[in-house]
N, CA and C atoms as a LAMMPS dump frame, in Angstrom:
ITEM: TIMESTEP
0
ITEM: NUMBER OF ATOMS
480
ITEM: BOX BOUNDS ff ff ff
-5.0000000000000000e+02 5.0000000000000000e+02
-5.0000000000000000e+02 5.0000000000000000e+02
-5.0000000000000000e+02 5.0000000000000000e+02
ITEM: ATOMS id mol type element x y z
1 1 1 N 16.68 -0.71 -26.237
2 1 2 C 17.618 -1.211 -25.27
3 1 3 C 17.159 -0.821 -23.864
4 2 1 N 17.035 -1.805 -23.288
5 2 2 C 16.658 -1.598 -21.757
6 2 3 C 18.113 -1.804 -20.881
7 3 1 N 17.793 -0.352 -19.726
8 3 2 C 18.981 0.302 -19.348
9 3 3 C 18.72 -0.028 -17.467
10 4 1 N 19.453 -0.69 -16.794
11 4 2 C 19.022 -1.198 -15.189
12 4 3 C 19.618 -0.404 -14.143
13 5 1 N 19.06 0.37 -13.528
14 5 2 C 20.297 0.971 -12.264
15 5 3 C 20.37 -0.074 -11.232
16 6 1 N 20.576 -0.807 -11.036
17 6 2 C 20.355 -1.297 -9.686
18 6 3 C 20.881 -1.155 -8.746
19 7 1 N 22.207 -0.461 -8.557
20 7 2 C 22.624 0.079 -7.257
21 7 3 C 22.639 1.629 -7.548
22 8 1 N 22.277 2.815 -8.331
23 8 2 C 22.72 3.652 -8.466
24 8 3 C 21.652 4.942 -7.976
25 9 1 N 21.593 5.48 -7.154
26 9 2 C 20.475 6.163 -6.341
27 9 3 C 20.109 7.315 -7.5
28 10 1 N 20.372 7.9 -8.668
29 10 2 C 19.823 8.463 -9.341
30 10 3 C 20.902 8.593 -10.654
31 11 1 N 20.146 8.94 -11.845
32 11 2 C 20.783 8.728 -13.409
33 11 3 C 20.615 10.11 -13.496
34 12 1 N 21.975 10.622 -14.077
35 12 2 C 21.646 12.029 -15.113
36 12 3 C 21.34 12.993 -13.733
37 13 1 N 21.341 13.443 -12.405
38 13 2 C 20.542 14.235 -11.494
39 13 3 C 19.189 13.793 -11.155
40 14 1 N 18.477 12.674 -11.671
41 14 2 C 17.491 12.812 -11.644
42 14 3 C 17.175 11.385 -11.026
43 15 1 N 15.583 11.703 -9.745
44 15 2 C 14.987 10.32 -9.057
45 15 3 C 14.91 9.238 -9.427
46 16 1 N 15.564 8.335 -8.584
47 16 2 C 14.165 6.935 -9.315
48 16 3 C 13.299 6.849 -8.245
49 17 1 N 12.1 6.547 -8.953
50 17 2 C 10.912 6.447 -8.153
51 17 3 C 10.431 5.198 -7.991
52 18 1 N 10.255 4.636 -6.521
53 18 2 C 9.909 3.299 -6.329
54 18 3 C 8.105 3.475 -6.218
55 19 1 N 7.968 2.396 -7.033
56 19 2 C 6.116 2.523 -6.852
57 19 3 C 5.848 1.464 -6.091
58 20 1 N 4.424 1.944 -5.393
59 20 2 C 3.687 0.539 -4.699
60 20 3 C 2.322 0.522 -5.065
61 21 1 N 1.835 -0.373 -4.933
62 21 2 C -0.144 -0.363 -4.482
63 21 3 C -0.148 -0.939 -3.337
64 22 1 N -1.458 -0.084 -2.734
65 22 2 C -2.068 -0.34 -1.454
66 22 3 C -3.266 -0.631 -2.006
67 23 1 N -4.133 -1.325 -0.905
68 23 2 C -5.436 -1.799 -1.14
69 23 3 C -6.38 -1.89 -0.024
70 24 1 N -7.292 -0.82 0.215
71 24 2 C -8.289 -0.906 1.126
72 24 3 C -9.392 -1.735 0.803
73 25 1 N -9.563 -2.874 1.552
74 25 2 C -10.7 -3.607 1.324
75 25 3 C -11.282 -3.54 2.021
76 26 1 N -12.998 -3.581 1.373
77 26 2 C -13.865 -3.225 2.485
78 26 3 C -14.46 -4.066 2.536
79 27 1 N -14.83 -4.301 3.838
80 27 2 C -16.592 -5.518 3.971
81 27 3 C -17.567 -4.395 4.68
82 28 1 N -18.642 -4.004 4.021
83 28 2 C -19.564 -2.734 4.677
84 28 3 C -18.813 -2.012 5.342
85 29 1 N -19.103 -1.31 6.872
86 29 2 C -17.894 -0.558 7.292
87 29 3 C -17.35 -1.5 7.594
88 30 1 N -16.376 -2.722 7.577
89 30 2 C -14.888 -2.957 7.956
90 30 3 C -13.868 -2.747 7.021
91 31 1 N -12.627 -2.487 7.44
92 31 2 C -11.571 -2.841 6.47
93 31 3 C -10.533 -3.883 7.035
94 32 1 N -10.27 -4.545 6.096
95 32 2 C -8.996 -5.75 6.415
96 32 3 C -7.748 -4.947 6.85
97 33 1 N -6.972 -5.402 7.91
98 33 2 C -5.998 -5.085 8.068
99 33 3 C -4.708 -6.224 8.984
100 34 1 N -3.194 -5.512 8.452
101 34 2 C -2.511 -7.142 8.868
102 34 3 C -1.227 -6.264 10.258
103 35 1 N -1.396 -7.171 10.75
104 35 2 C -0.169 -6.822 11.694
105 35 3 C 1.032 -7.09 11.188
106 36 1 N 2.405 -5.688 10.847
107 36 2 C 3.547 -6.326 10.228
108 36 3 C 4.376 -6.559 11.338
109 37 1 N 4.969 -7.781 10.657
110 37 2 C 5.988 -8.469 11.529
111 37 3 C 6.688 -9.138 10.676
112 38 1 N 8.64 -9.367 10.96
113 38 2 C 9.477 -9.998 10.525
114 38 3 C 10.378 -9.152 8.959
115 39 1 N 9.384 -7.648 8.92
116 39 2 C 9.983 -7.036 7.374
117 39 3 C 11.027 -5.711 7.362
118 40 1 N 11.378 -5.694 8.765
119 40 2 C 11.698 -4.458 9.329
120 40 3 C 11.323 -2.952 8.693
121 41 1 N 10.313 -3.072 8.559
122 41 2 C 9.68 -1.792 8.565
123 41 3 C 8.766 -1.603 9.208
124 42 1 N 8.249 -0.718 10.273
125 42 2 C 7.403 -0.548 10.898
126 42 3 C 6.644 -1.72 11.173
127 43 1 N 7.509 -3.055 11.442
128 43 2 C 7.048 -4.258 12.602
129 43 3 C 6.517 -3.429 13.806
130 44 1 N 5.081 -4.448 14.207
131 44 2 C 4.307 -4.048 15.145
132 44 3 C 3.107 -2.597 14.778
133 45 1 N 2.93 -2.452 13.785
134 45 2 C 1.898 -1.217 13.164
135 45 3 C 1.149 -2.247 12.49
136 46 1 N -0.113 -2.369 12.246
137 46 2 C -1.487 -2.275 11.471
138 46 3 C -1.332 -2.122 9.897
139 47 1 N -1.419 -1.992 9.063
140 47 2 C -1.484 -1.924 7.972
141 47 3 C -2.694 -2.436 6.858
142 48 1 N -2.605 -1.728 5.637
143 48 2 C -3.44 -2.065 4.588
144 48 3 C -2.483 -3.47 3.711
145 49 1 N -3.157 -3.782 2.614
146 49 2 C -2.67 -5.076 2.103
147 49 3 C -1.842 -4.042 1.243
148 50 1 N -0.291 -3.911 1.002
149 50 2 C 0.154 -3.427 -0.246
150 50 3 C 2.228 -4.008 -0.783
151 51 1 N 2.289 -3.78 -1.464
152 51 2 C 3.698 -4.238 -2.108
153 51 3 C 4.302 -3.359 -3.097
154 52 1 N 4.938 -3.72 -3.553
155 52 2 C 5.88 -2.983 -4.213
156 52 3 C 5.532 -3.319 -5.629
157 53 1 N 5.788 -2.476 -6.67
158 53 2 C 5.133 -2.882 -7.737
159 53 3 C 6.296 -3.357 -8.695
160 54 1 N 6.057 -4.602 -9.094
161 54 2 C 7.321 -5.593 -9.318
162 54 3 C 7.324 -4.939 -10.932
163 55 1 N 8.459 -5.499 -11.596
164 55 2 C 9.011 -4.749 -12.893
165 55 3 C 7.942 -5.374 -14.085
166 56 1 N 7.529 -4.831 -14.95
167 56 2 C 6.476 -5.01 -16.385
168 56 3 C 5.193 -5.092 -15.59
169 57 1 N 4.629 -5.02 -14.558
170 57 2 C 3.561 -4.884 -13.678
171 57 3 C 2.872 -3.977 -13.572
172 58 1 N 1.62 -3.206 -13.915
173 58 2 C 0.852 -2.215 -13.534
174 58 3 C 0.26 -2.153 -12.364
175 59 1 N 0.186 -0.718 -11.678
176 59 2 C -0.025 -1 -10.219
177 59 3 C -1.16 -1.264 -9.815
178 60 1 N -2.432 -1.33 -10.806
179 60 2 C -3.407 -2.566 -11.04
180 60 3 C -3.071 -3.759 -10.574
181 61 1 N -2.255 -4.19 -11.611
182 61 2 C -2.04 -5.879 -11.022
183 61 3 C -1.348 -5.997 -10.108
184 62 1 N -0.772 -5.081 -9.207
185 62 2 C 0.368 -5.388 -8.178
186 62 3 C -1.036 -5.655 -6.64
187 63 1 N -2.015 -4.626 -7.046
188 63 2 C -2.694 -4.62 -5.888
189 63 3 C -3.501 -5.829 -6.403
190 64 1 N -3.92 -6.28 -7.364
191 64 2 C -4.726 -7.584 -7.292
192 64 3 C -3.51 -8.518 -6.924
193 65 1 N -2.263 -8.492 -7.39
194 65 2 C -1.534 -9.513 -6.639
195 65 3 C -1.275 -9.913 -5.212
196 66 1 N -1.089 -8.351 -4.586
197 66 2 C -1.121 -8.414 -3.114
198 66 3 C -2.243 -8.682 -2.575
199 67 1 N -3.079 -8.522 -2.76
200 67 2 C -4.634 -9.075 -2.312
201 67 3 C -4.55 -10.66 -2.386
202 68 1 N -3.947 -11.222 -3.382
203 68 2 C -3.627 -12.529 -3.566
204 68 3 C -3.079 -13.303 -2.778
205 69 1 N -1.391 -12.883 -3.084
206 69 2 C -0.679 -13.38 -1.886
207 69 3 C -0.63 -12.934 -1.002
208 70 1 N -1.093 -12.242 0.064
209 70 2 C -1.107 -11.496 1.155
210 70 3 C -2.365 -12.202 1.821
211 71 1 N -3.435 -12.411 1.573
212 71 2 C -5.154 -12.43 2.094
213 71 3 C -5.705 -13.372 1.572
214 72 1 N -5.272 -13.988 0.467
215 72 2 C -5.653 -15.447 -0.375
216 72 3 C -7.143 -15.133 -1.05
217 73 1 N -7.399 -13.214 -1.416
218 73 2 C -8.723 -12.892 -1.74
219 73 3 C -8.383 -12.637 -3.587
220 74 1 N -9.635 -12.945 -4.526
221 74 2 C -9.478 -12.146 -5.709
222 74 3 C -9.989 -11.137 -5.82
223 75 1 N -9.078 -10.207 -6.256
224 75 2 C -10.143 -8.966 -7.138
225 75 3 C -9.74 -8.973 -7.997
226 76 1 N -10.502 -8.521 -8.67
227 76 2 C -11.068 -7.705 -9.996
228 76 3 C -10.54 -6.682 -10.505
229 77 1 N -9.451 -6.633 -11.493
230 77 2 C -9.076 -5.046 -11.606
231 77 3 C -9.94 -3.691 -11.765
232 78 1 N -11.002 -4.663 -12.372
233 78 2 C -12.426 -3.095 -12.849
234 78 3 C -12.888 -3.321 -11.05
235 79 1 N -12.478 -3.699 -10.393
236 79 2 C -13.397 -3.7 -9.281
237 79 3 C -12.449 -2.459 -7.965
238 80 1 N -11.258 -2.103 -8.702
239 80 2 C -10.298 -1.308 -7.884
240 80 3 C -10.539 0.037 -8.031
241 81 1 N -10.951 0.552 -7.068
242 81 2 C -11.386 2.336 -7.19
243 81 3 C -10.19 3.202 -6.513
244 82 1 N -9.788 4 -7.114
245 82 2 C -8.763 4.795 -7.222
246 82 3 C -8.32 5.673 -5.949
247 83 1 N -8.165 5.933 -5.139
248 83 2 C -8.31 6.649 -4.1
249 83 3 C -7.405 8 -4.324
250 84 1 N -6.062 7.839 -3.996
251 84 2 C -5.189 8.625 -4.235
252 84 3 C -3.601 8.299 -4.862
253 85 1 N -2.58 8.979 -5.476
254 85 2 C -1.206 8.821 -4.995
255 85 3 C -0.359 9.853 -4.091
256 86 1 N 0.131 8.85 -3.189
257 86 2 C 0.804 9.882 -2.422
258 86 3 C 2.707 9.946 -2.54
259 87 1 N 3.111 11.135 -2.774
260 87 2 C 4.246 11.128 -2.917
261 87 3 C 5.021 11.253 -1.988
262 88 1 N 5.804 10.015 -1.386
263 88 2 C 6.9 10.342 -0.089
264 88 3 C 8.124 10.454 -0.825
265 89 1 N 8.904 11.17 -0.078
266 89 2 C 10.233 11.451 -0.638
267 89 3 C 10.743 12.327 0.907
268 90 1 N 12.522 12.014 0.866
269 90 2 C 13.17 12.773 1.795
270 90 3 C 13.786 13.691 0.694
271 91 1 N 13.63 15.06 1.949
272 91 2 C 14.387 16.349 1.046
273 91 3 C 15.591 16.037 1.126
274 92 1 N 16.68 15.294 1.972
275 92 2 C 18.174 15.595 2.412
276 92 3 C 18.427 14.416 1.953
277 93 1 N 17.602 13.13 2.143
278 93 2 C 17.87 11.293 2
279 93 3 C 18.063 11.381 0.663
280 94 1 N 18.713 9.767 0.855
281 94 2 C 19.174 9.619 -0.951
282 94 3 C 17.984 9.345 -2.339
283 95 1 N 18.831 9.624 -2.925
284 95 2 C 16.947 9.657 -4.071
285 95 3 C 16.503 8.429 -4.384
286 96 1 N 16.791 7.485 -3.741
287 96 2 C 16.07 6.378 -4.189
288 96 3 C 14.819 6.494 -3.176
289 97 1 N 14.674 7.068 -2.057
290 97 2 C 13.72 7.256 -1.081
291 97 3 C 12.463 8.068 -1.909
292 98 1 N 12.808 8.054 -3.26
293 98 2 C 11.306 9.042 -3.661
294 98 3 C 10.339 7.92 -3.952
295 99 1 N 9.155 8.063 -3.475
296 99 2 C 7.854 6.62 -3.307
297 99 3 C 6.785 7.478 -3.697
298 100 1 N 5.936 6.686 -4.462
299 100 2 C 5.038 6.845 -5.416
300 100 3 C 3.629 6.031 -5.209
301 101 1 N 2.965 5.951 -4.03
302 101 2 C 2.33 5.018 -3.308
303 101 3 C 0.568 5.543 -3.804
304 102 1 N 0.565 3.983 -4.585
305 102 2 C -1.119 4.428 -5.23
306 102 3 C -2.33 3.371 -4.705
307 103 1 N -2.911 4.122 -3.687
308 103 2 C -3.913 3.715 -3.216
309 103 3 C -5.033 3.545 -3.761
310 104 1 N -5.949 2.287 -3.57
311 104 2 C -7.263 1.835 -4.013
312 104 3 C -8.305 1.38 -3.016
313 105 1 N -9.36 1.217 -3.54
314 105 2 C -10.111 1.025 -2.552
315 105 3 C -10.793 -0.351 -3.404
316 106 1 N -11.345 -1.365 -2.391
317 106 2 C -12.02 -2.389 -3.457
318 106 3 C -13.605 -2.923 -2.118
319 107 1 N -14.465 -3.354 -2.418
320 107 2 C -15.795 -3.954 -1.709
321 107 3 C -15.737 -4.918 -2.843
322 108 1 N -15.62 -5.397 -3.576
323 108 2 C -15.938 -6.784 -3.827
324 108 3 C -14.456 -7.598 -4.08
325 109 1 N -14.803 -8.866 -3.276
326 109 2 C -13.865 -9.676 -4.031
327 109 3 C -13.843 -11.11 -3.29
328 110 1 N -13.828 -12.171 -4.06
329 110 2 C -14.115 -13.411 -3.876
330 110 3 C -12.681 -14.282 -2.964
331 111 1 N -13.18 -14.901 -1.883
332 111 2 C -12.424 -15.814 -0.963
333 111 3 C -13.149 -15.457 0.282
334 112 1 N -12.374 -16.128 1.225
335 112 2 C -11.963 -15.587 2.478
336 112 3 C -10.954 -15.028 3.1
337 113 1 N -10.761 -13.776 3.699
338 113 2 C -9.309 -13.032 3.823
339 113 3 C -8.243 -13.832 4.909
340 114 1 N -7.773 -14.691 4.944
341 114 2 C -6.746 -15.189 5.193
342 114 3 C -5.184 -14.932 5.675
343 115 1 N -4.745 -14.944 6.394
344 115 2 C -3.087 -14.598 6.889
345 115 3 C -2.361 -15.567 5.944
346 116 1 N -1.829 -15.277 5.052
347 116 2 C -1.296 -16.178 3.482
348 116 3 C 0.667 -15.987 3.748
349 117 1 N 0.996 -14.709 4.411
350 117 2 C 2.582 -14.34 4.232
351 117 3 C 2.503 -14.397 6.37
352 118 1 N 3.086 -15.122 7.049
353 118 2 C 2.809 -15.432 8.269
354 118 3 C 4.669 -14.564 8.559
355 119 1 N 5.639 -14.749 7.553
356 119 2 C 6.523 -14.406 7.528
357 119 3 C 6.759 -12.568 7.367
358 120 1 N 5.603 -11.883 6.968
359 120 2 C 5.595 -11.25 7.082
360 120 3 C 4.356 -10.089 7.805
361 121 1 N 3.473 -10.875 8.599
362 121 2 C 2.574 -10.421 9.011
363 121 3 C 2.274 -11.302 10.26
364 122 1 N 1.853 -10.961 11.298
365 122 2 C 1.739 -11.888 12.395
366 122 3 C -0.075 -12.038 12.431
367 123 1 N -0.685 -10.86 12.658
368 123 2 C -2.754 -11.231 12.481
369 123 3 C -2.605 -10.356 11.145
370 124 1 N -4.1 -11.049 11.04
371 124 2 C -4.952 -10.082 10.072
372 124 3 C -6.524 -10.332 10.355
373 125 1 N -6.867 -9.284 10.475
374 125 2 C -8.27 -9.166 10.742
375 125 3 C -9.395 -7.911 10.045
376 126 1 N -10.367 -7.799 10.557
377 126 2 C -11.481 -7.037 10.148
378 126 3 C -11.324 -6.038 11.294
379 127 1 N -11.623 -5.11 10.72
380 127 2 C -11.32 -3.879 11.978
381 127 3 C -12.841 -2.796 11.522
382 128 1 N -13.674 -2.137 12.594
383 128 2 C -14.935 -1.51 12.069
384 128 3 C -14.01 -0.09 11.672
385 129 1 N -14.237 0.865 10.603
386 129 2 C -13.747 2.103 10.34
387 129 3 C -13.936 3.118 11.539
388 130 1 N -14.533 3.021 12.483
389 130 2 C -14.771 3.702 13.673
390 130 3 C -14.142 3.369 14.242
391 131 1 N -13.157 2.072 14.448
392 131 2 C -12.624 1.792 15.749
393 131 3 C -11.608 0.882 15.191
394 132 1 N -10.559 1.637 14.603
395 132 2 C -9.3 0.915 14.364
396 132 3 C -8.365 1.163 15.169
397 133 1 N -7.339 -0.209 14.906
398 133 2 C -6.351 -0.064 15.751
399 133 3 C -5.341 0.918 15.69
400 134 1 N -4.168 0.878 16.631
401 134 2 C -3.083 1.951 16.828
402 134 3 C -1.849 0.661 17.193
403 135 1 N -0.681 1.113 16.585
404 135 2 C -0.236 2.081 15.765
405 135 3 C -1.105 1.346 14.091
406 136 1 N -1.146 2.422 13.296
407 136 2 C -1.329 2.273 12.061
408 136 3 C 0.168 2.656 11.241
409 137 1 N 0.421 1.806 10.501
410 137 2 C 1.426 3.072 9.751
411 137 3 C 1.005 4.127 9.027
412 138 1 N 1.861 4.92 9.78
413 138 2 C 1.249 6.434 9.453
414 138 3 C 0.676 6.991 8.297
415 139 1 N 1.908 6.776 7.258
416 139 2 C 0.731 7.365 5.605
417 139 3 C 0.087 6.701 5.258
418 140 1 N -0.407 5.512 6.093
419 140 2 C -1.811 4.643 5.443
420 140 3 C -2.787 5.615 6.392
421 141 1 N -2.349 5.801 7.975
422 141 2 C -3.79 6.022 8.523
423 141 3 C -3.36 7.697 8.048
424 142 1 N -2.787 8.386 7.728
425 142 2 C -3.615 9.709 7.073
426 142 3 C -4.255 9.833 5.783
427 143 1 N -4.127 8.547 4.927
428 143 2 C -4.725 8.495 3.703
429 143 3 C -6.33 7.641 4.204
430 144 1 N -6.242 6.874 5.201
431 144 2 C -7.569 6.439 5.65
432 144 3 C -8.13 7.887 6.107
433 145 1 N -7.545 8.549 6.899
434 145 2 C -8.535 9.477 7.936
435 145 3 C -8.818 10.447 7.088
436 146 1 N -7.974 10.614 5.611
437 146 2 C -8.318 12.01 5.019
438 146 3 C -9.415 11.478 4.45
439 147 1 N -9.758 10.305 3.577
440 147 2 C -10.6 9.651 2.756
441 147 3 C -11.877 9.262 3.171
442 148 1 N -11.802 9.248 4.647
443 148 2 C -13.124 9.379 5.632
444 148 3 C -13.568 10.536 5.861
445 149 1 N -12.833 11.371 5.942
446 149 2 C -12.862 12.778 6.266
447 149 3 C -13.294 13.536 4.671
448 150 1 N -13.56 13.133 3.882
449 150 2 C -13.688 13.237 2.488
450 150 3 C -12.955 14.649 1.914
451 151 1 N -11.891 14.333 2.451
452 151 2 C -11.101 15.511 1.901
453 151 3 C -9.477 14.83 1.625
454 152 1 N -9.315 14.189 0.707
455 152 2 C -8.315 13.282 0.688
456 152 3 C -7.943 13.829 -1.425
457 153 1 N -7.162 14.769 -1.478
458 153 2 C -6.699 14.49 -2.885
459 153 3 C -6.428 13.859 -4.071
460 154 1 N -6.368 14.118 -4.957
461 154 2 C -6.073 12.551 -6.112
462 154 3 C -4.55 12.719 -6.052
463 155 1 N -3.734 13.912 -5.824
464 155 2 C -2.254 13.009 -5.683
465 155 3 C -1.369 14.09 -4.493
466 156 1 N -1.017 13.863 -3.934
467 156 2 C -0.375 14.581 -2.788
468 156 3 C 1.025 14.178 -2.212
469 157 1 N 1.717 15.21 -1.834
470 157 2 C 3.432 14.802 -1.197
471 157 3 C 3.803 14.835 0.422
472 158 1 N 4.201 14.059 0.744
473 158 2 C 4.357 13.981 2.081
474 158 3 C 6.247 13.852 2.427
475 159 1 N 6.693 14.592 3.08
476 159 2 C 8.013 15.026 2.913
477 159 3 C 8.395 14.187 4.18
478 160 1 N 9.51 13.179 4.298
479 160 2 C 9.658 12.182 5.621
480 160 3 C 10.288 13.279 6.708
């Protein structure tokens, strides 16, 4: 029997955890990145391609999906390299705020990267890893700068 909270910020004392995939794509040093606009979240910041990881979905296929509809690019699930998960959560906020955000990294994948969601992104472009833009949203660019910085964990918590 499958059991749904859908308005209920935690069962029994205990979190629900919203998952996402992110997806760093690379072309040599560039990475794709989209300007958000229209989603009220951090409209006007830079961003990586990522979504929310929809229900019976592995966060495999969520990031080949967002790569999809987001950039109009394919990947490859064997082609997704693992980077990190990072755990956001507020200590005082309600528990549905606990996020489970699993980053990948990908260099191959077939199309051309494309502005596909215009409703939710205003550009998207190629940016060189030396010289990206500002604002980034923030736990993308400390998971970029740690991962350049090659000191970036396989799973880590970041407290809002």
């Amino acid at each position: 029997m499958t059991e749904h909270y859908a308005h209920d910020d935690h069962i029994d004392g205990r979190s629900l955890l919203v998952a996402a995939s992110y997806l760093l794509v690379l072309d040599g040093d560039r990475v794709l990145l989209q300007l958000r606009s229209g989603t009220g979240y951090r409209d006007g910041h830079w961003a990586t391609l990522a979504g929310h990881v929809d229900p019976g979905e592995s966060v495999h296929e969520a990031a080949v999906r967002e790569a999809r509809e987001e950039a109009g690019i394919a990947v490859d699930p064997a082609d997704l390299v693992p980077l990190t998960t990072l755990h956001r959560f507020e200590r005082s906020g309600p528990q549905v705020e606990q996020r489970a955000d699993v980053f990948f990294l990908t260099r191959a994948f077939t199309g051309e990267a494309t502005l596909r969601e215009p409703d939710k992104a205003a550009r998207m472009q190629w940016f060189d890893l030396d010289a990206l833009p500002e604002p980034l949203v923030p736990h993308e660019a400390a998971v970029i700068a740690a991962w350049r910085a090659g000191q970036l964990p396989a799973v880590w918590s970041m407290p809002a």
